[in-house]
N, C-alpha and C positions, 0 to 999 in steps of 0.2 A: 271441427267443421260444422257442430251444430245437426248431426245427423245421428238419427235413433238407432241404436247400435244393438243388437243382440250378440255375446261372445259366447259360443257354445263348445265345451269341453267335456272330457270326461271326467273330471275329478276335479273340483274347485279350489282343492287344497295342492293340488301343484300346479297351480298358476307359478310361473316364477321359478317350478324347480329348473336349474341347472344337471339336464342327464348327465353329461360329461365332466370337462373340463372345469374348474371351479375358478376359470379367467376370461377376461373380456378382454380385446385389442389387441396388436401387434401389428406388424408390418404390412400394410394394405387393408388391413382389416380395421386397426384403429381409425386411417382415412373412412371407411364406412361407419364407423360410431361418430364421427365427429360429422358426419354429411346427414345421419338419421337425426342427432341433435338441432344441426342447423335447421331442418325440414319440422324440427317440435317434437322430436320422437322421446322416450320414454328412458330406450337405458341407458345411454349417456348419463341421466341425473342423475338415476338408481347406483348404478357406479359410482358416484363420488358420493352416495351416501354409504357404498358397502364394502367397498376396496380396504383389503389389509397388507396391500404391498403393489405402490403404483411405478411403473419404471418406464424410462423414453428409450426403446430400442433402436440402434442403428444410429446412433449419435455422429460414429466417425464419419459417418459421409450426411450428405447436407439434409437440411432442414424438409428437404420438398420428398425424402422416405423415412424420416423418422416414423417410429411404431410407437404407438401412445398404450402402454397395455398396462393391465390393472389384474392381482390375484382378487378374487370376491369370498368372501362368507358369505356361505350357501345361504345357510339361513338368514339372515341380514338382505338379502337381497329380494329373498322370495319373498320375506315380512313386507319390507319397503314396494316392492311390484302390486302385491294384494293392495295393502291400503292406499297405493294408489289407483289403482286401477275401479276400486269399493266408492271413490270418491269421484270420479269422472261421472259428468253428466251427457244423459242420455246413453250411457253405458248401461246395458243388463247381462248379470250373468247368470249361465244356464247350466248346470250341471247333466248330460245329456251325452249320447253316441248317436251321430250322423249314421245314419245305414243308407240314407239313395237320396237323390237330386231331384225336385220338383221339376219338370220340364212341360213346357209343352211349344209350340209350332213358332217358328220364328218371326218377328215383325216384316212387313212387307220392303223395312230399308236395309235390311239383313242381306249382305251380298250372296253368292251363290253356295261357297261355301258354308256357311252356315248350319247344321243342322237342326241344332235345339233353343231353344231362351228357358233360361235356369229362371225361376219367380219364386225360391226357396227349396227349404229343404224337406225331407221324411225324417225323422228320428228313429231310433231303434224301437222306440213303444208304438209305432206307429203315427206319432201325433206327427201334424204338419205343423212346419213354422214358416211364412209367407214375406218375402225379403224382395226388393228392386233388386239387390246387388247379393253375391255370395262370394265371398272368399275361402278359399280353402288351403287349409295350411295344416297337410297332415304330418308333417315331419317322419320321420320312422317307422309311424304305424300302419301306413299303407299296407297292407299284408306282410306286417310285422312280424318276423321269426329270430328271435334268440338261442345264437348258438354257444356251448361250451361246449368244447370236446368233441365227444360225439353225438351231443344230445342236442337237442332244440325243439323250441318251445314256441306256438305263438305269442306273441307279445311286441309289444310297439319298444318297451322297455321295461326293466324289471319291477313285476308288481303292475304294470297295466296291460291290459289287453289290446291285441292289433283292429283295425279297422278296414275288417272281412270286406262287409258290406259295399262299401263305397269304393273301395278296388274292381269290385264287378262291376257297380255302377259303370265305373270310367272307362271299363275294360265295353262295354253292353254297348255306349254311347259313340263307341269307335276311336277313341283316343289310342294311339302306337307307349305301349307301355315296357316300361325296363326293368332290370332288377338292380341294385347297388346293393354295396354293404358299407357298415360303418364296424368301429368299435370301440371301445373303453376300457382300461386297464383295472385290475386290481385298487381296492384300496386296502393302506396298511394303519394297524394302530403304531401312532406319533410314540406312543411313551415306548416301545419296544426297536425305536430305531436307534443305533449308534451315529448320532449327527456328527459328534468329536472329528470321525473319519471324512464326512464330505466336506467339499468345499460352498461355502455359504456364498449366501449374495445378496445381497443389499441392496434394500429401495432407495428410491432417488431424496433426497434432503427436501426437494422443494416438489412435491407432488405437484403435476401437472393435472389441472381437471378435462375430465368428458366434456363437459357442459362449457358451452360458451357463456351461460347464464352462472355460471358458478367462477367465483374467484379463488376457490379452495377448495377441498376436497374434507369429509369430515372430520377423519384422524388423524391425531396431530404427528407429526413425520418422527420421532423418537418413538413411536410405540408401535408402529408397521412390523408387521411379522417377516422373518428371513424366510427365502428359498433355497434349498441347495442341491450341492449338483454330484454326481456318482456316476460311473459307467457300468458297464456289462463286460464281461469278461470269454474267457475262452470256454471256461466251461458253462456259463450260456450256451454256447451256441452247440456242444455236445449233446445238453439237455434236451434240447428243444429235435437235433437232427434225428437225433434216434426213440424221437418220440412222436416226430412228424405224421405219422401216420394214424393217429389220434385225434388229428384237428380234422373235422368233417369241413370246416370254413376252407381251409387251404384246400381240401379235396375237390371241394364245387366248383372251386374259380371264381367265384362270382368277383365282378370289379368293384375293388375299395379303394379310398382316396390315395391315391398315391403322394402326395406330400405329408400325411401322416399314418404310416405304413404300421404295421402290426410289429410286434418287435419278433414274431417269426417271416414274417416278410423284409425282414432288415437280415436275420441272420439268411434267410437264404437266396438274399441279393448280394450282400458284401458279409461273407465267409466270416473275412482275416479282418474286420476292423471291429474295435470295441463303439458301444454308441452310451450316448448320453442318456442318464435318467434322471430327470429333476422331481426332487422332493418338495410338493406346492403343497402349503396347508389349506385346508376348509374352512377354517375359519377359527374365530378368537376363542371360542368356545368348544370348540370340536377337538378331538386328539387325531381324526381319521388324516390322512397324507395321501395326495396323489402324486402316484410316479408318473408322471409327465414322459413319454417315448416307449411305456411298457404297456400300450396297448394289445390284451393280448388274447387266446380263444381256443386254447390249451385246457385238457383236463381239471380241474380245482387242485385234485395233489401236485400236477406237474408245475401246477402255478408255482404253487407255495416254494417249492425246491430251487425253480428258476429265482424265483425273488431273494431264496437262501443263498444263493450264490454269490450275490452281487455284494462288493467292498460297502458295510455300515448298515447293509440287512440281513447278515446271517442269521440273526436271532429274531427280524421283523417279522409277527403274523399278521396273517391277512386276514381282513374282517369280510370282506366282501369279495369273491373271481371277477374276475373281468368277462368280459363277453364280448360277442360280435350279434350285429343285426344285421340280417337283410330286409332288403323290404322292395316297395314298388315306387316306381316314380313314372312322370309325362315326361316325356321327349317334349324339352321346350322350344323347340321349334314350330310347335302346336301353339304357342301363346304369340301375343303383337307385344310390342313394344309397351304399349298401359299394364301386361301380366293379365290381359282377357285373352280368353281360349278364342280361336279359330272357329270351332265346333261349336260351341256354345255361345250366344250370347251373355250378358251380365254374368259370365261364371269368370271368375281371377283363382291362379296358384300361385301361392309363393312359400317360399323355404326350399325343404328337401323333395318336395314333390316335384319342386322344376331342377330337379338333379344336382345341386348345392349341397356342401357340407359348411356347418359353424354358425354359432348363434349368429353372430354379425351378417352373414349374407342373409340369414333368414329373413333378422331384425329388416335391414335396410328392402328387402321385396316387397316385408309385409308393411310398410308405412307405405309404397308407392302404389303397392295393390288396393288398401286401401282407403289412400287418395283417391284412385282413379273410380273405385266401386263406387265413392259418395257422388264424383262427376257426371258417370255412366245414371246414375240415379236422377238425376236432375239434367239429366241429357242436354250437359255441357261437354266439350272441346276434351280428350284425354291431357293429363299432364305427363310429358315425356323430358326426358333429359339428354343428351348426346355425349357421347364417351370424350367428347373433347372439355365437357365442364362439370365433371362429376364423374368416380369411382364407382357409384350405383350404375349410369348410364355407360359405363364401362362392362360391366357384369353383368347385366339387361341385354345390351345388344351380343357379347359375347353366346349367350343362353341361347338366346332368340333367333342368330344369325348360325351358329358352331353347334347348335345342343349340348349332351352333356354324353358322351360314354364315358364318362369315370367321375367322379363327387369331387363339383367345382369348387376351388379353395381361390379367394383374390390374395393376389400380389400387385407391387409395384409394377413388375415389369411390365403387366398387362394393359399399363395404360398408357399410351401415346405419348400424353401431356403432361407427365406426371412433374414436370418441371413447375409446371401450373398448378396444378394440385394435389396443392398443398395439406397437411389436416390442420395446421390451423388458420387458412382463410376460407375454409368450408362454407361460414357464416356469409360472407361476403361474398362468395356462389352462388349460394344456392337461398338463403333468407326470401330473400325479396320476392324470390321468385312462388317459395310457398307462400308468401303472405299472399297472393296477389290470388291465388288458387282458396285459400281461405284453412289451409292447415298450420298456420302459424300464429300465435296470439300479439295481441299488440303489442304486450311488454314485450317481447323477446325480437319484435321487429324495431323497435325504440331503441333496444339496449343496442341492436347492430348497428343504426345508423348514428348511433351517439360512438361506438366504435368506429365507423368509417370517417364520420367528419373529424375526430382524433386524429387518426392515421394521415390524414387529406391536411389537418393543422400542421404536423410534424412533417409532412413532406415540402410542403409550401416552406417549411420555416426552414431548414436541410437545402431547400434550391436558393432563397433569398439570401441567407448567411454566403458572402463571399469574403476572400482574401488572398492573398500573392502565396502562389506554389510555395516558393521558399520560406514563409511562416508557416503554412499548412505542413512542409517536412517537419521544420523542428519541432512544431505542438507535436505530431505524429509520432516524435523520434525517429524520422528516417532517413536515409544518407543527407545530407546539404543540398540543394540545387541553387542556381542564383534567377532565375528564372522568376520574375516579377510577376506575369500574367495572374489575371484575375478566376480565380476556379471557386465554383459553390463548395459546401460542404457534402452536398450531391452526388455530383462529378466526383472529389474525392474519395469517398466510400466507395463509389463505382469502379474509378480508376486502380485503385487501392488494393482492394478486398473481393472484387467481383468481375468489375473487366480484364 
């Protein structure tokens, strides 16, 4: 959009990292990669340069909740994010810790609620940095504490420090603040796992890309790495019972995502059922394996034991515990519909701060919060979206409208329309409408409407094309009719295949 941009973190060298999961998209969540794409966003592309295992979930039922998801190398992706991000213009980056909020007295068109106008920030050295617009996107580290066992530690994630300071800020400022948790499983080294024993799973032949800008994805579909799949057993869930009183996480209560539950929050919801762990690798170059569904916050030995238990890692060691975070977040119901606070003027949150968990939800906040900050800056018109034409605007007003007491995860069912949306006419959503806002570049608004007048050729051509029922059966193969009348090729599809 042509706006001088400061990105200020604490560590320039994990730009890019992947805390968690070492995958992008799935079921409701791929719809938000392919709507951050269509809007111009960033890891739509990065994905189809890093993915080493891309698969369309949800195939058996129709095209309008397929999950478009992708396994990433770690590193491949952080590499690909850096140099692009190194090459954006009017982009600075700043290796730096936020400690408090520039604030001072509201403009006179500042409604009653109002308290503050945010005109940058304070850093930890004390220096100021002087911004029209601030977004903040503290993810985990909001009063960042990692737990294993019975220990915990601040820290936003392992190896960085939490972000004390600006908790109090929010907290000083009058913002209604919560606690959540997250957490992340174990990882194990690859060469000490018996694969022979799990059942494997295969990427899709013909990789589907992120990017509406991409007709391909970059590795070539023979050489995609496999996933595979393993359960948990009884004596899991032995281990874990009569250890239960080792996990300081489970003793606080605090609330964690409930659709990706801790695998002691599994054994002590459903007892008698074994649960799935899938073995996702890191990448082409790494041995490390994530178990997928053993997110866990158990002692480090007790870890190791539980992991020995399970069919095809009796012998897996663990390079790394797993852990849990808690931390702080806003009640976004404090935010509008742009992701500006109430309270503050020019101040926007987005990711885990507005009670969200998954890169995807963060990704798609922080492209809309930062659309809106370049607006608010040049004090034009917010751009907003409505749950009835967009999976963001679904998630936005859900935030906005319901808050968050538990770490929001999108699904299909949450959206009305989902009939409508779709993830692969995203483009033809939502395109137009960021160009018109100025987040979209030309090429990619060209490439869409060279897509739409396509589609609009093929439809025209599909209505035009007529012929008698009774030939349209036999081309078809389907029973004989004698039936002469004139039908498009349209009609038939419709009549056929869909009405």
């Amino acid at each position: 959009m042509g706006a001088k941009t400061l990105l200020v973190t604490h560590k320039l060298d994990t730009i890019g990292e992947m805390s968690c999961n070492p995958a992008f998209g799935g079921i409701g969540k791929g719809h938000l990669i392919k709507e951050i794409d269509a809007l111009d966003g960033l890891c739509g592309r990065i994905c189809d340069l890093s993915g080493v295992h891309y698969r369309m979930l949800n195939t058996r039922k129709g095209p309008a909740v397929w999950g478009p998801r992708a396994q990433i190398d770690r590193a491949l992706y952080k590499k690909e994010m850096q140099k692009e991000l190194s090459a954006t213009e009017n982009l600075e980056l700043m290796s730096a810790a936020v400690d408090n909020l520039l604030l001072g007295r509201p403009t006179e068109t500042a409604h009653s609620g109002v308290k503050f106008n945010c005109h940058g920030v304070i850093l930890e050295s004390g220096q100021t940095v002087r911004a029209k617009s601030v977004v903040l996107t503290t993810g985990t580290f909001l009063r960042g504490e990692i737990v294993i066992g019975m220990k915990s530690t601040p820290a936003g994630r392992i190896g960085d420090g939490p972000a004390v300071g600006l908790a109090k800020s929010l907290d000083e400022a009058g913002f209604k603040l919560g606690r959540l948790k997250t957490g992340t499983p174990p990882r194990l080294d690859g060469k000490t796992i018996d694969f022979s024993r799990a059942t494997p799973s295969l990427a899709d032949n013909s990789p589907v890309p992120f990017s509406f800008m991409n007709d391909r994805v970059w590795i070539e579909p023979s050489k995609q790495l496999k996933c595979y799949l393993t359960y948990t057993n009884k004596a899991v869930v032995d281990l874990i019972r009569n250890n239960i009183h080792l996990n300081r996480a489970v003793i606080r209560g605090t609330t964690g995502p409930r659709y990706c539950p801790s695998i002691e929050s599994k054994v002590l919801r459903f007892e008698e059922r074994s649960h799935q762990v899938w073995l996702e690798p890191e990448g082409l170059s790494s041995d490390l394996i994530y178990p997928q569904g053993m997110s866990c916050t158990m002692p480090e030995e007790i870890q190791q034991q539980i992991i020995n238990c399970i069919p095809c890692l009796e012998k897996a060691v663990m390079v790394r515990p797993g852990y849990g975070v808690e931390y702080d977040y806003v009640d976004p119901r404090q935010i509008k519909s742009s992701l500006e606070t109430h309270l503050i003027q020019n101040l926007f949150l987005a990711g885990q701060i507005n009670g969200t968990t998954g890169y995807e939800e963060a990704a798609a906040q922080g492209i809309f919060a930062g659309i809106n900050a370049v607006l608010k800056g040049r004090a034009q018109p917010p751009f907003t979206l409505s749950r009835t034409e967009s999976y963001v605007g679904v998630m936005i007003d859900d935030l906005t409208t319901f808050g968050a007491s538990e770490p929001y995860r999108m699904f299909t069912n949450r959206a009305e329309f989902r009939i409508h949306l779709r993830p692969d006419n995203a483009d033809l959503r939502l395109t137009e409408k960021g160009f018109r806002v100025g987040c979209v570049s030309e090429n990619r608004w060209a490439r869409t409407r060279q897509i739409r007048d396509d589609l609009d050729s093929c439809l025209s051509l599909l209505k035009d094309f007529k012929q008698p029922v009774c030939k349209w059966r036999t081309d078809l193969d389907r029973p004989e009719q004698t039936s002469t009348a004139l039908k498009s090729a349209f009609e038939m599809i419709w009549r056929l295949f869909i009405g």
